[in-house]
C-alpha positions as CSV (number, residue, x, y, z in Angstrom):
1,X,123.0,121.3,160.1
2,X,119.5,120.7,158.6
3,X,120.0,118.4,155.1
4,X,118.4,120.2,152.3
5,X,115.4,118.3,151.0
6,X,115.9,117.3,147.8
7,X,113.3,117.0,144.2
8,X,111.1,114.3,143.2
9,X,109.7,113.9,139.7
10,X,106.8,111.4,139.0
11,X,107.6,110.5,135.2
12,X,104.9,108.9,133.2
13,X,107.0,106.0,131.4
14,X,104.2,105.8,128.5
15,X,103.2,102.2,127.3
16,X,106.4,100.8,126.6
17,X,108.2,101.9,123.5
18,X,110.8,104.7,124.3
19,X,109.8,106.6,121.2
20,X,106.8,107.3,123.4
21,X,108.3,109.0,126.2
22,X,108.2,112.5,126.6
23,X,111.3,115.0,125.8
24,X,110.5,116.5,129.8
25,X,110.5,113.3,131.4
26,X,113.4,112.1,129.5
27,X,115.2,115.5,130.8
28,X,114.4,114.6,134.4
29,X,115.6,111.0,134.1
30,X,118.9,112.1,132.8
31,X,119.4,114.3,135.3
32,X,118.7,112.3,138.2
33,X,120.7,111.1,141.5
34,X,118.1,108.3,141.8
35,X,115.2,106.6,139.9
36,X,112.9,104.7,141.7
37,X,111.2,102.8,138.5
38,X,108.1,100.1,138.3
39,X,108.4,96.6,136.2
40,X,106.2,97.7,133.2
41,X,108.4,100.4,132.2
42,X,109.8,100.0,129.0
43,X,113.4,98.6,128.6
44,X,114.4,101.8,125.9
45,X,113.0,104.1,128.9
46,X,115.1,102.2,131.5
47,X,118.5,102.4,128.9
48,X,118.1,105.9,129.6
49,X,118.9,105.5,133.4
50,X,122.1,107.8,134.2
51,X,125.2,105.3,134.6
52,X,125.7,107.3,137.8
53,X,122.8,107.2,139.2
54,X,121.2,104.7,141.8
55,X,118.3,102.2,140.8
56,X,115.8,100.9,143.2
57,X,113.2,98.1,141.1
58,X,110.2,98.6,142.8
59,X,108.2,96.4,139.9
60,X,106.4,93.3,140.4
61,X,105.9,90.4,137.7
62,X,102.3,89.0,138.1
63,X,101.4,86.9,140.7
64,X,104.8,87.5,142.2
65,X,107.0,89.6,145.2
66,X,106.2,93.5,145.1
67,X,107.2,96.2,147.4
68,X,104.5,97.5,148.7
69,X,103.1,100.7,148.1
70,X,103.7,102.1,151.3
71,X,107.3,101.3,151.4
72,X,107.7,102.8,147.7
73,X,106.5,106.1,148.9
74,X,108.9,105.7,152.3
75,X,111.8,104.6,150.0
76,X,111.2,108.3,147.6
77,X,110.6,110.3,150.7
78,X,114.0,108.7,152.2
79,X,116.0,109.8,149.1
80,X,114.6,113.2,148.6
81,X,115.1,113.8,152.2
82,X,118.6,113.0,151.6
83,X,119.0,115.8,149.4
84,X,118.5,114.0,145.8
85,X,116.8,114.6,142.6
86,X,114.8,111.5,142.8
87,X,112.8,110.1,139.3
88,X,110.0,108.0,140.3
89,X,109.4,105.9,137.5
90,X,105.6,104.8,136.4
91,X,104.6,102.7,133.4
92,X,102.2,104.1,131.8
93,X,100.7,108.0,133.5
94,X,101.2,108.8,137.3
95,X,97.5,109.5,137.5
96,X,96.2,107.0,135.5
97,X,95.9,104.2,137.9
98,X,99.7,104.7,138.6
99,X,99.1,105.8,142.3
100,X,100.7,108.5,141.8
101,X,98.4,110.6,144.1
102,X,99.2,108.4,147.0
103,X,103.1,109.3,146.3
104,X,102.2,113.1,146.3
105,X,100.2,112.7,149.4
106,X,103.8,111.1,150.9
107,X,105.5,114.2,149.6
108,X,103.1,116.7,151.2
109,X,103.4,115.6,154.5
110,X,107.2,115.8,154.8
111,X,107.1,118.9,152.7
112,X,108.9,117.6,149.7
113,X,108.5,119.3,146.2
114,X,107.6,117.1,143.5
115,X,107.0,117.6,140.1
116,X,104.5,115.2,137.9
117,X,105.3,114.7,134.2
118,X,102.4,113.3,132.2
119,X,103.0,110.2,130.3
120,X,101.0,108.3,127.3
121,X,98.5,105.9,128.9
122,X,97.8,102.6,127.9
123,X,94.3,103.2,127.6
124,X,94.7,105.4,125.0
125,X,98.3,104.8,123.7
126,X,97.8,100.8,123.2
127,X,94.6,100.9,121.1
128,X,95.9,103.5,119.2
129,X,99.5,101.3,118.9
130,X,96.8,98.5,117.6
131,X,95.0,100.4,114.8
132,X,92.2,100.7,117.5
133,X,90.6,104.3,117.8
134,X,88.8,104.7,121.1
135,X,86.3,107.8,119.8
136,X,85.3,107.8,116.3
137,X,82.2,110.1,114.2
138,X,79.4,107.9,114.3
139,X,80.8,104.7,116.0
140,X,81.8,105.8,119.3
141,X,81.5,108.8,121.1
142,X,83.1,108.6,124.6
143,X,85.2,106.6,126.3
144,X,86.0,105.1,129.5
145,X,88.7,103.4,131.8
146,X,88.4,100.8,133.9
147,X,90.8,98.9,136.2
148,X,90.5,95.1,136.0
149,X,92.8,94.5,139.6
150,X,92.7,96.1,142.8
151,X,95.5,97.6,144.6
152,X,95.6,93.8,146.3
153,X,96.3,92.0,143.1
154,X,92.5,90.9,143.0
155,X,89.4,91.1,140.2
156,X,87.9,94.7,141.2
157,X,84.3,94.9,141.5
158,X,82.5,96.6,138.8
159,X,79.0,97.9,138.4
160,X,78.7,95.7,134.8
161,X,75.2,96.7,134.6
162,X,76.7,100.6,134.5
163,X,79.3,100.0,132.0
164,X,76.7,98.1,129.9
165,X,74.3,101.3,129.2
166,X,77.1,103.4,128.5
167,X,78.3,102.9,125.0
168,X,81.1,104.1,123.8
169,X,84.2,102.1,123.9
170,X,85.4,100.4,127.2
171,X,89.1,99.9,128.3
172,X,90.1,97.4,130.9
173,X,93.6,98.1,132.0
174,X,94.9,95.0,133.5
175,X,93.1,92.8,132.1
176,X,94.7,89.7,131.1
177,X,93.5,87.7,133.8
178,X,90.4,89.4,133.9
179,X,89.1,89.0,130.3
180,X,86.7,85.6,131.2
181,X,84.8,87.6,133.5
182,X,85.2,90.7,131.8
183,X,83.5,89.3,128.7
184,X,80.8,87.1,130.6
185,X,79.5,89.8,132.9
186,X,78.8,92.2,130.2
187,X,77.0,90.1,128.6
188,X,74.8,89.1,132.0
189,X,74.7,92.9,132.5
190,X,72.1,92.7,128.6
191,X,75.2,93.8,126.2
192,X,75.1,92.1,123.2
193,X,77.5,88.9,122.5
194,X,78.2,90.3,119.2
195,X,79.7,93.1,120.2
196,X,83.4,93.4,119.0
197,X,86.0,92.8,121.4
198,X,89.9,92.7,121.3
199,X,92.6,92.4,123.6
200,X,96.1,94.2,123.3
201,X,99.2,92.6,124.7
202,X,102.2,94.7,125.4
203,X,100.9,97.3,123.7
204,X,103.8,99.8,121.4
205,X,106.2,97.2,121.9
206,X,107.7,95.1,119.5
207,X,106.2,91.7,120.9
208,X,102.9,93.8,120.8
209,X,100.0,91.4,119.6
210,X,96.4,92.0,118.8
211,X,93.6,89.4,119.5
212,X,90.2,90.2,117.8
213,X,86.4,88.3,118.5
214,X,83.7,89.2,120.1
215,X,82.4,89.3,123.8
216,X,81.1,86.2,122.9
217,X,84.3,84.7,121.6
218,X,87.3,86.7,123.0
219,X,87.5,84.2,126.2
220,X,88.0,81.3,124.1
221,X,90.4,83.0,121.9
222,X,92.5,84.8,124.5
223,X,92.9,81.2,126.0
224,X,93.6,79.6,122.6
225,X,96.3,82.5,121.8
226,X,97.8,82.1,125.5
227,X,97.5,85.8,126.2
228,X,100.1,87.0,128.8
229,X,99.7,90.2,131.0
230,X,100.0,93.0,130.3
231,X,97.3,93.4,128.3
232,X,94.3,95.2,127.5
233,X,90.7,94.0,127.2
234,X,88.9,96.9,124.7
235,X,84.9,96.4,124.3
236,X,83.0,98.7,121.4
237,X,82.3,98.7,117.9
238,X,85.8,100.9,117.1
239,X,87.4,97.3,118.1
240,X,86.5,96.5,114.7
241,X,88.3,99.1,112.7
242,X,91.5,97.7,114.1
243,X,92.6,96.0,110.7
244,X,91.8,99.4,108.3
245,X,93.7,101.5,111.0
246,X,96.4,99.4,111.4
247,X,99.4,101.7,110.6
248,X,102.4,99.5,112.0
249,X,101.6,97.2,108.5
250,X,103.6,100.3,107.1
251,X,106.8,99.9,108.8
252,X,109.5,97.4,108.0
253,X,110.9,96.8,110.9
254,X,108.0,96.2,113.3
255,X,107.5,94.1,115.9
256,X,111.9,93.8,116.3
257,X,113.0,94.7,118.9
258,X,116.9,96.3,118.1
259,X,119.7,97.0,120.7
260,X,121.9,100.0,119.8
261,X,125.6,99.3,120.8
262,X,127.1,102.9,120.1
263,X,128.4,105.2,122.2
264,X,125.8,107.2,124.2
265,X,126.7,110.2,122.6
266,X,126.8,108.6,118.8
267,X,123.8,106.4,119.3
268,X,120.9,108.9,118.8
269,X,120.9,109.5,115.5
270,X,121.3,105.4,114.7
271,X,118.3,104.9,116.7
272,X,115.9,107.4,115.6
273,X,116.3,106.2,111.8
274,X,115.6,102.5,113.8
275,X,112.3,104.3,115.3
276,X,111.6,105.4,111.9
277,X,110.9,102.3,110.3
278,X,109.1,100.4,113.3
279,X,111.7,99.0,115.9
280,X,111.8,99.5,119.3
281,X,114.9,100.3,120.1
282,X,117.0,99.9,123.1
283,X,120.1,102.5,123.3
284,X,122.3,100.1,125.8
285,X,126.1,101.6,124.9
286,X,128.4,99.0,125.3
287,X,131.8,101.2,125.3
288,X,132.6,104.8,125.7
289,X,135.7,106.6,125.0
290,X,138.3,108.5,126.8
291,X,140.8,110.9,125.9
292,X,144.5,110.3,126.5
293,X,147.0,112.4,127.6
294,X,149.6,113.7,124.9
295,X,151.3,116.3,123.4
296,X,150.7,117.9,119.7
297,X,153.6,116.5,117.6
298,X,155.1,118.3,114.7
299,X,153.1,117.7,111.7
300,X,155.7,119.7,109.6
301,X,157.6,116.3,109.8
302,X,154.3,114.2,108.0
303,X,153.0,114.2,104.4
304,X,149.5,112.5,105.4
305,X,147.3,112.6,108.7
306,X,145.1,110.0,108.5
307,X,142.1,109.7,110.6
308,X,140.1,106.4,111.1
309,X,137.1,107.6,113.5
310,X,134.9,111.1,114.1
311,X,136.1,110.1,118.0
312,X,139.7,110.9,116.6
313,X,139.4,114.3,115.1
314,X,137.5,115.7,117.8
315,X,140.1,114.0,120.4
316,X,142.9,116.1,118.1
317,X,141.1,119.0,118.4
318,X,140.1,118.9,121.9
319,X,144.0,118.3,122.5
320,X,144.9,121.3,120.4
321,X,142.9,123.8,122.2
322,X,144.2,122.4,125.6
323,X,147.7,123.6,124.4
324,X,146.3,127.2,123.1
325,X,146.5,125.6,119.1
326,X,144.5,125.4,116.2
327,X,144.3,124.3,112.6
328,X,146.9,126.1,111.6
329,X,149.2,123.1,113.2
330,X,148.5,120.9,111.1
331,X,150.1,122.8,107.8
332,X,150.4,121.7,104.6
333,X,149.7,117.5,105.2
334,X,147.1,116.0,103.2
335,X,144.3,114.4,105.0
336,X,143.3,110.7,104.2
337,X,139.6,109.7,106.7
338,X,138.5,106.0,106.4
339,X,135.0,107.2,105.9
340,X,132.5,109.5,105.0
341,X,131.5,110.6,108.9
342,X,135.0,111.2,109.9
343,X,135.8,112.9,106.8
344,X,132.4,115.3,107.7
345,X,133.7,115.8,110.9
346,X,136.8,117.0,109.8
347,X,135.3,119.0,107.4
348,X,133.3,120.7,110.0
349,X,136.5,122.0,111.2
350,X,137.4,123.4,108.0
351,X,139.8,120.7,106.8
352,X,139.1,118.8,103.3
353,X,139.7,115.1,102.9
354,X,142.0,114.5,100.3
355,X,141.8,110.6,100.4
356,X,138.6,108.3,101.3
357,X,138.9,104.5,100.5
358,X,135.7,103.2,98.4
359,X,135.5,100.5,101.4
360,X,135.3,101.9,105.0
361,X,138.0,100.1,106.9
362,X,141.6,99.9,108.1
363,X,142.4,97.5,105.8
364,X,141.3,99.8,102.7
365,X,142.4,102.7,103.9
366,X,146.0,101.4,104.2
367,X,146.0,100.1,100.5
368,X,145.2,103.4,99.6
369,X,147.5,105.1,101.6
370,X,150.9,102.8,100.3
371,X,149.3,103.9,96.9
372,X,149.6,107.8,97.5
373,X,152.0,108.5,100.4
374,X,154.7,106.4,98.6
375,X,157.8,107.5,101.2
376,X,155.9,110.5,102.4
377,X,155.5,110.0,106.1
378,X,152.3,109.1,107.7
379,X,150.8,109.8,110.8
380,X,148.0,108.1,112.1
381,X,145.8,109.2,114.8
382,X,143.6,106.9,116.2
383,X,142.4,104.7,119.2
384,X,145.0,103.1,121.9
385,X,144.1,100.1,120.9
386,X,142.7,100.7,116.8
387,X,141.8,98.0,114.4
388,X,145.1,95.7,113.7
389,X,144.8,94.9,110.4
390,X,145.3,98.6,109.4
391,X,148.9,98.8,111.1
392,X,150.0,95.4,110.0
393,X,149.0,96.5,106.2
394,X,151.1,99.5,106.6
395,X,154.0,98.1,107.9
396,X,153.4,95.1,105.0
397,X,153.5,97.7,102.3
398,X,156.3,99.0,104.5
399,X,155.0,102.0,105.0
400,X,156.8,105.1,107.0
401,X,154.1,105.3,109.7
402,X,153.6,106.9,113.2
403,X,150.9,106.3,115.6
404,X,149.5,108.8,117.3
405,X,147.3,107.1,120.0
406,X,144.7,109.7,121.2
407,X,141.6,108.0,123.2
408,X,141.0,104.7,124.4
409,X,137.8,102.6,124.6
410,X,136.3,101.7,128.0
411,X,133.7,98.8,128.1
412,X,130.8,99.7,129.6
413,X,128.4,97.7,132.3
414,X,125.1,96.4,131.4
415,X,122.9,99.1,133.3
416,X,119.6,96.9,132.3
417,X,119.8,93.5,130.7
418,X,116.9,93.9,127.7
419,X,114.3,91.1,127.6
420,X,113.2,90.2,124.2
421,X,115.5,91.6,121.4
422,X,115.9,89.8,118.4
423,X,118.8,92.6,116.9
424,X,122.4,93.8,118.2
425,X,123.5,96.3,115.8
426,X,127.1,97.2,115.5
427,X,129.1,99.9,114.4
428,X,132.6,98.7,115.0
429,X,134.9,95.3,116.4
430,X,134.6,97.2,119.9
431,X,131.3,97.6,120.1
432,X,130.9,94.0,120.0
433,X,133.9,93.2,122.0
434,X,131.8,95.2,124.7
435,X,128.6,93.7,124.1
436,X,129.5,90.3,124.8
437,X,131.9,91.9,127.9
438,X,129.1,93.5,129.7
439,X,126.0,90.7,128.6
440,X,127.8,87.6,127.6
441,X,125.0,85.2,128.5
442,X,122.3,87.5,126.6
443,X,121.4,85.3,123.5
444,X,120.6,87.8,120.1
445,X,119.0,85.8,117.1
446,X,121.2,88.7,114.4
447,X,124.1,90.5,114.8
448,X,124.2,93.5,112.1
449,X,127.6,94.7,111.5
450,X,128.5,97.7,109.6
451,X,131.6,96.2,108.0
452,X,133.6,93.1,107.4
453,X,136.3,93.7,110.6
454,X,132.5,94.3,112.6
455,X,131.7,91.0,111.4
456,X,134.4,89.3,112.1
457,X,134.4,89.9,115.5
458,X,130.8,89.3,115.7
459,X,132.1,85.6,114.1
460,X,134.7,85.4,117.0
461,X,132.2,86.3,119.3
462,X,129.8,83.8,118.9
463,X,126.8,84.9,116.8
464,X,125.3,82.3,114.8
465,X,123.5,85.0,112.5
466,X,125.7,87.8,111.3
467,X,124.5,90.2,108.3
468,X,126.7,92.8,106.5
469,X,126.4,96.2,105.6
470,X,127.3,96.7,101.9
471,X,129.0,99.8,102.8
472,X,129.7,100.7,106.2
473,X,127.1,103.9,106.5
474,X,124.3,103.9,109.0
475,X,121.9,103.9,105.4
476,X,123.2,100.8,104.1
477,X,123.2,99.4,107.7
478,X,119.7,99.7,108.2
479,X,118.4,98.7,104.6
480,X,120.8,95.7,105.0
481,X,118.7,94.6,108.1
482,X,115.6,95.4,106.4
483,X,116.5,93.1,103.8
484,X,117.1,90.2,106.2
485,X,114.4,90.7,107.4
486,X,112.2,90.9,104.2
């Protein structure tokens, strides 16, 4: 029997920052068996690698081992053939010097379909991440792209004395290495030493930095300033605009670079508000959570429900429409929800909290709870393995009290190890518990924990630099770090 061919999709990774890949490619990485990715993609894109699915590195660092082209395209043709929904991974845009014609080529002649999903370019994307506008009225009117390497790793030849009498702006991708020549054979080729230059290095990322002069002086500078590939070597007036356009100035939180620890399925909205003031942001999940196996007890017998996590009301109600049950179960108890998302979750499902300590933790909730429930029952419905202190403050305060473990918290593996972050944030002991579990030798310069029981485990943990939210919401978690940083 003939094995059905399977799918490949050539994703254009954009620059770098993930809040720069597209909502198609993003689609196609999710769902795929295997991703065949290159070194310059961004860490954010490569977080969103499926857990399940294979990863074949197929990058190079400069001046170092690669697999060579023609064993990339045998390695995606070997997959597809194999039936799977291949993503082939490019920094930047397939087309735009990505070789991504050369992979189609590979496709045809075994017959494979393919799909190509545009990404950002450098060219354009990394000037524009720099305050640099390639076109602009009455400055510049065209530009145009040229590779500074050739497919060997060496200096390509260029026609300087071509590029010279076109005006515009020019873009040297690759360039890093490039930029002495680059700068002295325009001006052999008659352009003026004047003319404003700049280099970009790792453009839209958060180490992204921007070195200004003149073809006459970027050389000098770019060696002064130690510039490191990749970078961008951009020639024309619109160089000059760069400090105006500048729009990153804006942000507070630009140029970190911020690992989100959540669960994959709670860590989008943390990390958009990230993207939202500047950071790049790396959504690396360090647990998950699993449901567990129970039955529905009688709530008749309770005067409280308390609830300490989203993760546990929708675990009860996953677990009451397993047994053919619904809200009506849970009769007359009063509900008590350590904090404001789990009490919107449970109001989302039409119950009202009637109880929410003013500070979002075990501990709290517990003081509260002796307060109200007096000898009225308790039932609490929680993690296998919840916070401690909230169990040992109940039975303190001698508390009647039943647990009610519903899920249990998995540590996750590092799928990528993240190069560069200054920022862990943490929404909970476990997250950090699984932080250090799956990337214990990773050094982070700030832990940012959303409470005091977060903090104390980052303490435990080993992190010299831990801030604290003032109350444990994603808000005050994210003007907290601002602060720091300010």
């Amino acid at each position: 029997m003939t094995q059905a061919k399977g799918h490949v999709a050539l994703i254009g990774a954009g620059p770098g920052d993930a809040g720069l890949f597209t909502l198609r490619g993003r689609e196609l990485l999710e769902a795929a068996d295997c991703v065949v990715y290159d070194r310059l993609v961004g860490d954010g894109v490569l977080a969103m690698m499926p857990p399940s699915a294979e990863k074949i590195n197929v990058g190079k660092t400069g001046g170092g081992l690669s697999v060579p082209q023609r064993e990339i395209e045998e390695i995606i043709v070997r997959e597809a053939k194999r039936g799977r929904r291949v993503a082939r991974l490019k920094g930047g845009d397939p087309f735009m010097f990505g070789r991504g014609g050369e992979e189609i080529e590979a496709l045809n002649r075994e017959g494979i379909p393919f799909e190509v999903v545009p990404g950002v370019t450098s060219a354009l994307g990394g000037p524009a991440c720099a305050g640099i506008p390639v076109t602009h009225r009455g400055i510049a009117r065209s530009v145009h792209v040229i590779t500074a390497h050739t497919k060997e790793g060496t200096i390509a030849p260029v026609d300087y004395e071509a590029l010279a009498k076109l005006g515009g702006t020019l873009v040297f991708l690759m360039g890093a290495s490039a930029v002495t020549e680059i700068c002295a054979e325009l001006q052999r080729a008659g352009m003026d030493g004047g003319t404003p230059a700049a280099a970009v290095e790792n453009a839209s990322t958060a180490a992204q930095r921007l070195i200004q002069g003149t073809l006459g002086t970027l050389s000098a500078r770019c060696a002064e300033e130690k510039l490191r590939s990749p970078a961008l070597i951009i020639v024309g007036e619109v160089t000059a605009l760069a400090e105006g356009f500048a729009w990153k100035r804006f942000l507070p939180l630009s140029g970190r670079k911020v690992i989100v620890t959540r669960p994959r399925e709670r860590a989008g909205k943390l990390a958009a508000m990230l993207r939202a003031r500047g950071a790049e942001v790396v959504e690396l999940p360090c647990i998950s959570t699993r449901r567990i196996e129970a039955e529905p007890p009688d709530f008749s017998k309770y005067g409280w429900l308390g609830f300490t996590s989203m993760t546990g009301v929708e675990a009860l109600f996953e677990l009451l429409a397993e047994k053919g049950r619904d809200v009506r179960s849970l009769g007359a108890a009063k509900i008590a929800a350590i904090g404001p998302a789990t009490a919107r979750a449970l109001k989302e499902r039409g119950l009202i909290t009637d109880y929410m300590p003013e500070v979002y933790d075990g501990l709290h909730l517990a003081r509260g709870l002796a307060e109200l429930a007096k000898a009225a029952p308790v039932l609490m419905l929680r993690a296998k393995e919840g916070s401690p202190e909230l169990t040992a403050e109940l039975a303190a305060l001698k508390i009647n009290f039943t647990e009610l473990p519903l899920y249990e918290t998995i540590y996750e593996q590092a799928e990528i190890i993240p190069q560069g972050a200054d920022t862990a944030v943490f929404t909970s002991a476990s997250t950090v518990r699984g932080f250090k579990a799956a990337m214990p030798e990773l050094e982070i310069e700030r832990a940012c924990c959303i409470g005091e029981q977060t903090a104390a485990e980052a303490r435990r943990a080993g992190f010299k630099r831990i801030i604290t939210a003032q109350r444990a919401t994603l808000e005050s978690l994210i003007n907290t770090l601002e602060e720091d940083i300010r």
